[in-house]
C-alpha positions as CSV (number, residue, x, y, z in Angstrom):
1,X,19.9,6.9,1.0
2,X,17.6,7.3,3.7
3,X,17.1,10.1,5.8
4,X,16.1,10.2,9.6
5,X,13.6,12.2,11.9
6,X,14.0,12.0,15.3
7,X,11.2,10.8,18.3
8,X,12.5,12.8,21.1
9,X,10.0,12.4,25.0
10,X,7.0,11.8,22.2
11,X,7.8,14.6,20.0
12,X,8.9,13.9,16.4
13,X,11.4,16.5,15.0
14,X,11.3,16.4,11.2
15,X,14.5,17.2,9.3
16,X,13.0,17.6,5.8
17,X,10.1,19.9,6.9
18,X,11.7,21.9,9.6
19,X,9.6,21.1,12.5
20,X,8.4,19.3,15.5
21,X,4.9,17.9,15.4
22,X,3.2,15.9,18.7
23,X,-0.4,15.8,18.6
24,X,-1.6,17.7,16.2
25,X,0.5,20.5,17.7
26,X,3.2,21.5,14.8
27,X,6.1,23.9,15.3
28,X,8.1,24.6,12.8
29,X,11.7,25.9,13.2
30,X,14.7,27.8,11.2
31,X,16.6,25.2,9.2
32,X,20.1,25.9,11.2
33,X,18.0,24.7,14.9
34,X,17.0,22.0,13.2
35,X,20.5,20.6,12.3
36,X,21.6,21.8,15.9
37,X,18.7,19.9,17.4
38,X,18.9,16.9,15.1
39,X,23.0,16.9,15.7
40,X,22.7,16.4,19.7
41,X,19.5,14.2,18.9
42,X,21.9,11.5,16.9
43,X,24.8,12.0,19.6
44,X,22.2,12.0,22.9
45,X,23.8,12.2,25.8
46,X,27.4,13.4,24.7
47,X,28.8,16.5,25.4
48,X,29.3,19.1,22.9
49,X,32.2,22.4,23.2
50,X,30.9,25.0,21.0
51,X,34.0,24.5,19.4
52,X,32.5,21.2,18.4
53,X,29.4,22.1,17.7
54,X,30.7,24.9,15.2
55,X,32.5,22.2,13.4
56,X,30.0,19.7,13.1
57,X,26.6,22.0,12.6
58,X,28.0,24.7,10.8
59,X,30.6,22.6,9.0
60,X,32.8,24.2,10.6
61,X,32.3,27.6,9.1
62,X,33.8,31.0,10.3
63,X,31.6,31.6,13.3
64,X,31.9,32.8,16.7
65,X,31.0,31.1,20.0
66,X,28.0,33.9,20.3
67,X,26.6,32.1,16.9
68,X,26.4,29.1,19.1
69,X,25.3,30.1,22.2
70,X,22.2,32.9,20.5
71,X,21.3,29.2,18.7
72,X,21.2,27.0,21.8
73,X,19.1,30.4,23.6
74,X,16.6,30.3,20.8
75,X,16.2,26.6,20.5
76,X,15.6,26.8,24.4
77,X,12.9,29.4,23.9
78,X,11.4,26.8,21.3
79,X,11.3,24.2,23.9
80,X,9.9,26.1,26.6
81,X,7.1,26.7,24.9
82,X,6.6,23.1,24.0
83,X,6.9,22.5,28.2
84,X,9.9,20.9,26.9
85,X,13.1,23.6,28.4
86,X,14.6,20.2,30.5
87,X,15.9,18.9,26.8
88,X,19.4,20.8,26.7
89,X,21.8,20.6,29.3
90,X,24.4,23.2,30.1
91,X,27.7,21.4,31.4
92,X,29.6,24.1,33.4
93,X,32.9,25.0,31.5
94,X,32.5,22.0,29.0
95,X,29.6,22.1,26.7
96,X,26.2,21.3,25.8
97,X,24.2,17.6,25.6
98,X,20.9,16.7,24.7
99,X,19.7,14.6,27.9
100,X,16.1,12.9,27.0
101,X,14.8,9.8,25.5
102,X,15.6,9.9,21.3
103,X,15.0,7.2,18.7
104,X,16.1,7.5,15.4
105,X,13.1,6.9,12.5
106,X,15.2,6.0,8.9
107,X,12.4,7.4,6.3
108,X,12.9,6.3,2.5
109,X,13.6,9.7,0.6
110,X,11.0,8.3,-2.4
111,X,7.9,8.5,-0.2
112,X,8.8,9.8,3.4
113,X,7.6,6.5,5.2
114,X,9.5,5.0,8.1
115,X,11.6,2.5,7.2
116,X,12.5,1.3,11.1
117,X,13.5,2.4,14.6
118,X,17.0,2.4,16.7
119,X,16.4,3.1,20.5
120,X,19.6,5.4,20.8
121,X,19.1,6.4,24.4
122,X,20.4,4.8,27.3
123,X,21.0,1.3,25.3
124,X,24.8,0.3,24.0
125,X,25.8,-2.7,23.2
126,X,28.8,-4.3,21.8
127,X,27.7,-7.0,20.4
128,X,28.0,-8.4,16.8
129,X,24.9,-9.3,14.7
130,X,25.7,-12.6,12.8
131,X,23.6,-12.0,10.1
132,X,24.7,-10.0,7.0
133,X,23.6,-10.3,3.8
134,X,27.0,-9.9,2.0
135,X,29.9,-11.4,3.2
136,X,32.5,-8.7,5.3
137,X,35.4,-9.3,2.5
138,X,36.0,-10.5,-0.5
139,X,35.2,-13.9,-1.7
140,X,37.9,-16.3,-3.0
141,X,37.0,-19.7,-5.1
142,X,39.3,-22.5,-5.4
143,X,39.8,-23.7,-9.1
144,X,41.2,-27.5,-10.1
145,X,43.1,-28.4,-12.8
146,X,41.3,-31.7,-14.2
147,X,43.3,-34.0,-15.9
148,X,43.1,-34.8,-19.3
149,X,41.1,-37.4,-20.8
150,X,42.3,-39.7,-22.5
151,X,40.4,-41.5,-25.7
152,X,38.8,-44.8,-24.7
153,X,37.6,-45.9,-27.8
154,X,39.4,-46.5,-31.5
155,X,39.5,-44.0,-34.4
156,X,36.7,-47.0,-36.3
157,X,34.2,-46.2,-33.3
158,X,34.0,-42.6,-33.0
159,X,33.2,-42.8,-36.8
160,X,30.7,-45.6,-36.3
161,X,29.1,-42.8,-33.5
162,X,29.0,-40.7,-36.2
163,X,27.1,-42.5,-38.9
164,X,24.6,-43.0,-36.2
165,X,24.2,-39.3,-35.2
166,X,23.6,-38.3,-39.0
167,X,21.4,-41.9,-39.7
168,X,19.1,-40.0,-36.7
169,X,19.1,-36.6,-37.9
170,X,18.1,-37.8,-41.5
171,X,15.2,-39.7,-40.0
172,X,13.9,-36.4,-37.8
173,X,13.9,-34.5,-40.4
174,X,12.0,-36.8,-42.6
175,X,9.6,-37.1,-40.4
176,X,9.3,-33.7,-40.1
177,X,8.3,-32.8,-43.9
178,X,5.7,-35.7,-43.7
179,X,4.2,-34.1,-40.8
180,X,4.3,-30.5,-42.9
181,X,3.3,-32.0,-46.2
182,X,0.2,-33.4,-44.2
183,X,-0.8,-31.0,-42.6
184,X,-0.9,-28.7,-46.1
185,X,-2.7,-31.1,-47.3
186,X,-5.5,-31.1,-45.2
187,X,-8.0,-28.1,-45.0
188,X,-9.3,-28.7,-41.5
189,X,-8.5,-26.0,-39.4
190,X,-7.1,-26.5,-35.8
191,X,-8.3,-24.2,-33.2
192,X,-7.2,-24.2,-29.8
193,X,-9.2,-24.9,-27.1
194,X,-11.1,-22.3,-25.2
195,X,-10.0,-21.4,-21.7
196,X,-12.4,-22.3,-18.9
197,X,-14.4,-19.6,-17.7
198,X,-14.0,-18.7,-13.6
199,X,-17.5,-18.6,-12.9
200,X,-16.8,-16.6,-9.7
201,X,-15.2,-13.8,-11.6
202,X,-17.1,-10.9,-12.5
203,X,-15.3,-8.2,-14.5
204,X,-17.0,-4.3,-13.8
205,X,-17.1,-2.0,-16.7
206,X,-18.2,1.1,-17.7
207,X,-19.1,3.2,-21.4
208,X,-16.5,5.5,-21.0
209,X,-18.1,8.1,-22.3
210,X,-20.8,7.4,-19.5
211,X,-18.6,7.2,-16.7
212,X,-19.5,10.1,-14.3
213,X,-18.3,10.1,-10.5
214,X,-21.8,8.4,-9.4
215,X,-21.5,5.6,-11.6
216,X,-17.5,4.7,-10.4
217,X,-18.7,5.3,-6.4
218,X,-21.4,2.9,-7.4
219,X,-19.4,0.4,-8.8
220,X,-16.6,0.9,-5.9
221,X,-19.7,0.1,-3.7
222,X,-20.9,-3.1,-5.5
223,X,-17.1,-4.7,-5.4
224,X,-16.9,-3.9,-2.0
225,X,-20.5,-5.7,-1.0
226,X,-19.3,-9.0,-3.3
227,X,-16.1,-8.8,-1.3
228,X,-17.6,-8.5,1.9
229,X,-20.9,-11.2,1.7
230,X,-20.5,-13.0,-1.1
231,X,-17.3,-15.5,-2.5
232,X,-17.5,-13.9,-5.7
233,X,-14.3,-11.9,-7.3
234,X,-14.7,-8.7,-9.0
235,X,-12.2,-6.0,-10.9
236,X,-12.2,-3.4,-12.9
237,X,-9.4,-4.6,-14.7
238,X,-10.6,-6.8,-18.2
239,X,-9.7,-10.4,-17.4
240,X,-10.7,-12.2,-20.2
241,X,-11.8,-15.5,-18.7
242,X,-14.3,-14.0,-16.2
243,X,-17.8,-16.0,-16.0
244,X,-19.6,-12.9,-15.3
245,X,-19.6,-8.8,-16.5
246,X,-21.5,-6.2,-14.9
247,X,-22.3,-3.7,-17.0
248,X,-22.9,0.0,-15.7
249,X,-23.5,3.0,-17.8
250,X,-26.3,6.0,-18.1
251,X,-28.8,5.6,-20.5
252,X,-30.5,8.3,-22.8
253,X,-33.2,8.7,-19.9
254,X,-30.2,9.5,-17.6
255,X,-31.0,6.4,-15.5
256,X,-28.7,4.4,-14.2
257,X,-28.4,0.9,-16.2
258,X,-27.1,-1.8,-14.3
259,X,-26.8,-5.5,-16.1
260,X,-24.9,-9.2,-15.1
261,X,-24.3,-11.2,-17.6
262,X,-23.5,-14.9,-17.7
263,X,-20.9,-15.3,-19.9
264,X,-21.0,-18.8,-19.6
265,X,-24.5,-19.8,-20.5
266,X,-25.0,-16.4,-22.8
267,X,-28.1,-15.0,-20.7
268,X,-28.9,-12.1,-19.1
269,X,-29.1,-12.8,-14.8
270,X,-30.3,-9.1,-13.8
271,X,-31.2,-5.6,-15.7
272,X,-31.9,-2.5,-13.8
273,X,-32.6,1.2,-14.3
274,X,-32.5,3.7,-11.5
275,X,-33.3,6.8,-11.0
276,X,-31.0,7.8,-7.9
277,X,-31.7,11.2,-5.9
278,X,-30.8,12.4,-1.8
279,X,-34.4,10.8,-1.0
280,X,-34.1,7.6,-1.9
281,X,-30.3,6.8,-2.4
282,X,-29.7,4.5,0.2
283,X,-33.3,2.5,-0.1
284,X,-32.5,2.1,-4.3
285,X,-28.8,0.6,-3.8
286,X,-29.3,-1.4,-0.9
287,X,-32.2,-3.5,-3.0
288,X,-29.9,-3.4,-6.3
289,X,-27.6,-4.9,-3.6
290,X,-29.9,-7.2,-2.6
291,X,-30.9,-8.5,-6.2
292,X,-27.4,-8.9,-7.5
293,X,-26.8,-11.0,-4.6
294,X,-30.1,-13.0,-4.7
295,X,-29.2,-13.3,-9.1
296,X,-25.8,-14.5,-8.2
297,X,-27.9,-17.2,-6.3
298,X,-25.7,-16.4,-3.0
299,X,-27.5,-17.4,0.3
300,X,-26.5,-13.5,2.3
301,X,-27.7,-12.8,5.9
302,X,-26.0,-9.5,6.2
303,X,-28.7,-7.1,4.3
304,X,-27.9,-4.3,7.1
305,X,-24.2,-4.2,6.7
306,X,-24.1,-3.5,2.4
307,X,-23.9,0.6,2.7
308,X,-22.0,1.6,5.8
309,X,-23.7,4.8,5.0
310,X,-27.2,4.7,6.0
311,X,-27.9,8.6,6.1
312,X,-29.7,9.2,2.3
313,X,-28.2,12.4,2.1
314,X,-25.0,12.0,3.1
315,X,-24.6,8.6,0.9
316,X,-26.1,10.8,-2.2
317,X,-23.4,13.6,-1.5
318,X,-20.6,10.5,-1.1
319,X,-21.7,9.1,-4.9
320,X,-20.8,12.8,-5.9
321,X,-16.8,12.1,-4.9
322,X,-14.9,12.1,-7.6
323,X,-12.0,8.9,-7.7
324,X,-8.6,8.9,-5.2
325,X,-6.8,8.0,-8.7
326,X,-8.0,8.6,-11.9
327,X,-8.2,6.5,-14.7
328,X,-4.9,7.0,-16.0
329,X,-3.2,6.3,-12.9
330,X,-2.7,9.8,-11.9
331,X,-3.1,11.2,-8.3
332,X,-6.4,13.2,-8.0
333,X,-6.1,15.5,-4.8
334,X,-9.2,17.1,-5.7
335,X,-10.8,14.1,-3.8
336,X,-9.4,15.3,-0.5
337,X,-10.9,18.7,-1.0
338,X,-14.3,16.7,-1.9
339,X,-14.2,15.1,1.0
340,X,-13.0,17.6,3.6
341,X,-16.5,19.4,2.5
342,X,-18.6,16.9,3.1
343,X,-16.9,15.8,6.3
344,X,-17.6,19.7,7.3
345,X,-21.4,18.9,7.0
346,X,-21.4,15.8,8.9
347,X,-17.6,16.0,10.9
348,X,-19.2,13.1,13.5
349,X,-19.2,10.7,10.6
350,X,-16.7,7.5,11.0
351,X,-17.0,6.3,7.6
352,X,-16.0,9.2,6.0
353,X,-13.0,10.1,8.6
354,X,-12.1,6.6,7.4
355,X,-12.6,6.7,4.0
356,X,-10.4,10.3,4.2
357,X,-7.6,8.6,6.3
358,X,-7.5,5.7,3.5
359,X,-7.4,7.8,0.7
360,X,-4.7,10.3,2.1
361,X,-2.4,7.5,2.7
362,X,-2.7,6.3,-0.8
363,X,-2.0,9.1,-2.4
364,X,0.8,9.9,0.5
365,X,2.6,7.2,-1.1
366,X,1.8,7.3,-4.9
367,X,2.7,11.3,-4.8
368,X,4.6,12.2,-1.3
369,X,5.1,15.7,-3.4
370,X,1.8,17.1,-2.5
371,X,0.8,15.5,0.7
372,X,2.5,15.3,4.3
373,X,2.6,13.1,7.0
374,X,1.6,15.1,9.9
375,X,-1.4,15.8,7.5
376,X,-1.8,11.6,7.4
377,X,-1.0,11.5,11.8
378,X,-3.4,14.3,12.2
379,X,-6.5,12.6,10.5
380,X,-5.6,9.5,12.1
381,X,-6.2,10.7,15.2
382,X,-9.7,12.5,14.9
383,X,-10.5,9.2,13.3
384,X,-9.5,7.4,16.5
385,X,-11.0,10.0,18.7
386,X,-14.3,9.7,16.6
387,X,-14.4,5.9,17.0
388,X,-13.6,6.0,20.9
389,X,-16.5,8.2,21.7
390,X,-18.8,6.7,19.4
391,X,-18.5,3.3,20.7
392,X,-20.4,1.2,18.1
393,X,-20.4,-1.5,15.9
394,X,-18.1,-0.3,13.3
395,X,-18.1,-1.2,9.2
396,X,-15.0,-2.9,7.9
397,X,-13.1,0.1,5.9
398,X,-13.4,2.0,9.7
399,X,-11.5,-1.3,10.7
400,X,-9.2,-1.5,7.9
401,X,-8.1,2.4,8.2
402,X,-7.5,2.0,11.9
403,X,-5.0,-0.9,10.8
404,X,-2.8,1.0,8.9
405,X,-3.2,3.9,11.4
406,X,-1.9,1.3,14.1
407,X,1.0,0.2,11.4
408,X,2.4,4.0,10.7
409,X,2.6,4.2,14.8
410,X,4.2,0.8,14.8
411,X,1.8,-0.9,16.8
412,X,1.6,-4.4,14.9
413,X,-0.3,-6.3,17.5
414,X,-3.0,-3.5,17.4
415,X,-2.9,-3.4,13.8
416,X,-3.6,-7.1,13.0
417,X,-6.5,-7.0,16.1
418,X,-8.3,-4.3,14.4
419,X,-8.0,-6.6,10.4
420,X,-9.3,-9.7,12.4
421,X,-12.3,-7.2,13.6
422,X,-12.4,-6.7,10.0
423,X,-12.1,-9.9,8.7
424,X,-14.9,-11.5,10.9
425,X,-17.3,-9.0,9.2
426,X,-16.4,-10.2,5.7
427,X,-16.2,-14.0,3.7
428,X,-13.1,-12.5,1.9
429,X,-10.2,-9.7,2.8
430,X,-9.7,-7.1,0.4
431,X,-6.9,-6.3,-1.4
432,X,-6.0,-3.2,0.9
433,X,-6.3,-6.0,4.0
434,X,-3.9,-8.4,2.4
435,X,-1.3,-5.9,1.7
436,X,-1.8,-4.8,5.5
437,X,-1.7,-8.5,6.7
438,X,1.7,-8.0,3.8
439,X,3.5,-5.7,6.2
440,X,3.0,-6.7,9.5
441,X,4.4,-10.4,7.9
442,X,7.3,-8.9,6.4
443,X,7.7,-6.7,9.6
444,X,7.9,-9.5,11.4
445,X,10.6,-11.1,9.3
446,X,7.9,-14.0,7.9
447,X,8.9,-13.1,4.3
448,X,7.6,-15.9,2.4
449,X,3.7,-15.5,4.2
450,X,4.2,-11.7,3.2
451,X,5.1,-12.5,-0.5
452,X,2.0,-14.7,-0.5
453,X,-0.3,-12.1,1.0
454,X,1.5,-9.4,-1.4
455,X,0.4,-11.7,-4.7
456,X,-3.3,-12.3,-3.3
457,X,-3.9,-8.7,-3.2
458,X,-2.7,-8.9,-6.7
459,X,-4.9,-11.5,-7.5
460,X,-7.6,-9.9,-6.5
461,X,-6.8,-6.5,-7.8
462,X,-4.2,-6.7,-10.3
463,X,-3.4,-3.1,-11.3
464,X,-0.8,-0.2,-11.0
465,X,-2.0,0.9,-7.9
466,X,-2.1,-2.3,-6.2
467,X,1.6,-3.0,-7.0
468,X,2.7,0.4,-5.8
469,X,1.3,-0.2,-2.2
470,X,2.6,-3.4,-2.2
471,X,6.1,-1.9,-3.2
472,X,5.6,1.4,-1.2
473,X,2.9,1.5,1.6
474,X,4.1,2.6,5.3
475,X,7.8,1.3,4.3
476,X,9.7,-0.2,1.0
477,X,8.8,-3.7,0.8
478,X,12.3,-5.8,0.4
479,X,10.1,-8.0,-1.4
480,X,10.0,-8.0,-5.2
481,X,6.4,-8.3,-6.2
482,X,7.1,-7.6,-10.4
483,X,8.7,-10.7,-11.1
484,X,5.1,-12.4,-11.2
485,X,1.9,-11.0,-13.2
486,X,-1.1,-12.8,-11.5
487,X,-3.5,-14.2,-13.0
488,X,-7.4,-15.0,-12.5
């Protein structure tokens, strides 16, 4: 069962956390204001006795009338300091009414995301939706009695059918035991064919035992250029009839070894060893960059746009990030706490404002336990203020993490401007972009273009985490995206 927060004049009041948040501005309030607040929130408008009041906010508990009125004072002194003391309205010798603008926001208890709004204030209707997706009552069904047959053929016929069935029967079997007693006889083994390799599928792996935070940023890096210049696929999940694997690993000179191999022809397309520092990090991958393309015999025009990081030491100091989730599909918060560093060192940097936002939201909605959304709202917006006073041409993931800033705020025509900025950057969308392009579908109510968008970004990414912000990101998706495993 869902609960609901409460937008009142721009400020949300959150039942579960006990405060009211607006622009970065969070003040948090005792429990019992918060169901008196939240209480003339749902009934706007309508006049409450303290009689009332007593009985519905304090269950109707042995109180007195002072209990009410000291609460109504100190929620008043809440609001005036919020510029906010016009909220609560005293009716002379009738009662108390909250009279300002209130929408409900349902949020799903598993993850704390809003489900949908109701404008409560100022709009009644009596009118009856005619949609429902179960009918109001119960469902009868009409059964006939058919009559009896009667037989249609003599006693000699049925047993003429008979003979026939078992006459078949004898010959299917027979044929069977040749077909057995040939095939023991011959020695030639039968092998199935071999599936057709995707030529424009590259698996990315890594020695485990090699894997350090470098390599994986690295790797995160190259998927993200193929997706972005090139028509090539890759993952990080094994799919076995990939054309291509790119190797990564540290060798015993602690260089890092970088090879593509055809797994169609057998041959090796491109070997590398580098030897990354903060001098020459960005020179070093954007020419690996450049030769993995130029091997993949892609024709690319976009050399400048590979690393949205052009800054050598900020870009060496990004490789150093450790992963948003860990191998094992576990939530790694330590990556926030990474990042909020080096976004201390260089706090006018978009891409890494961008890069936090993303990250935050992911794990807001793998683990809602250890993260908050006024946390999520207030990063948005000094990623937005960043952006506006920066004024310049922008790299996709900036694009992508305004999106979903633009979907938590409801703003789908915002949302999908800022993934067609994105997408006119890249040959392909990501698999982030699709389950954006997902939401604002299903949002919408074009369910069957959001289940398609919702198995692309599978396609392209098949893994645990992909399904879960399919399932799970901004609001539960009504669409069931377990009943099909995709394939490559």
């Amino acid at each position: 069962m869902a609960w609901v927060n409460y937008k009142i004049n721009n400020w949300l009041l959150i039942t579960t956390e006990n405060c009211l948040y607006k622009s970065g501005k969070n003040y948090i309030i005792e429990p019992r204001i918060t169901k008196l607040l939240a209480f003339l929130a749902k009934h706007q408008g309508i006049v409450f006795t303290r009689d009332e009041l007593i009985e519905n906010v304090w269950d109707g508990a042995v109180v007195s009338e002072q209990v009410v009125t000291q609460s109504i004072f100190e929620l008043r002194k809440i609001l005036k300091k919020m510029d906010e003391e016009h909220w609560i309205v005293t009716i002379p010798k009738r009662g108390y009414k909250l009279d300002i603008d209130v929408q409900q926001i349902y949020v799903d208890p598993n993850t704390g995301f809003k489900l949908e709004e109701f404008h409560s204030s100022h709009e009644h209707t009596n009118d009856v939706s005619t949609h429902a997706s179960f009918p109001a009552g119960p469902m009868t069904r009409a059964f006939n009695n058919t009559a009896k047959e009667t037989p249609s053929a003599t006693t000699k016929a049925v047993d003429n059918a008979k003979w026939n069935h078992w006459f078949f029967d004898i010959c299917i079997l027979t044929m069977l035991l040749i077909t057995l007693v040939f095939i023991s006889w011959s020695n030639e083994k039968v092998t199935p064919p071999t599936a057709a390799l995707n030529p424009r599928l590259i698996n990315i792996v890594s020695a485990p035992q090699s894997a350090t935070n470098q390599l994986y940023s690295l790797a995160n890096i190259i998927k993200d250029t193929l997706f972005k210049s090139t028509n090539y696929i890759s993952s990080f999940s094994h799919q076995p009839n990939a054309g291509k694997t790119l190797s990564l690993y540290v060798n015993q000179h602690h260089q890092l070894h970088i090879e593509l191999f055809n797994n169609i022809s057998k041959t090796i397309m491109l070997r590398k060893n580098l030897s990354l520092d903060s001098n020459n990090a960005y020179l070093i991958i954007e020419k690996l960059l450049n030769d993995l393309i130029q091997s993949l015999n892609y024709n690319h025009q976009q050399t400048q746009y590979y690393i949205a990081i052009t800054n050598p030491d900020i870009l060496y100091d990004y490789l150093e990030l450790p992963t948003v989730i860990t191998t094992d599909n576990q939530t790694n918060t330590h990556y926030i706490e990474k990042i909020n560093t080096l976004i201390q060192s260089y706090p006018q940097n978009s891409y890494l404002l961008a890069q936090r936002y993303l990250a935050y939201a992911i794990l807001l909605t793998t683990n809602n336990k250890i993260t908050s959304m006024p946390t999520l709202m207030n990063y948005g917006k000094v990623l937005v203020k960043n952006v506006t006073l920066n004024k310049q041409h922008e790299p996709t993931e900036i694009y992508d993490a305004l999106a979903l800033n633009e979907l938590y705020q409801g703003n789908l025509a915002a949302s999908d401007h800022y993934l067609s900025l994105a997408k006119s950057q890249s040959q392909q969308n990501t698999a982030l972009r699709y389950i954006l392009l997902g939401k604002i579908s299903e949002l919408t109510h074009k369910n069957q273009q959001a289940n398609e968008y919702y198995s692309m970004a599978l396609y392209l990414s098949p893994d645990q985490e992909t399904r879960i912000l399919c399932e799970k990101l901004v609001f539960i998706s009504q669409i069931n995206t377990t009943e099909s495993t995709p394939r490559h």
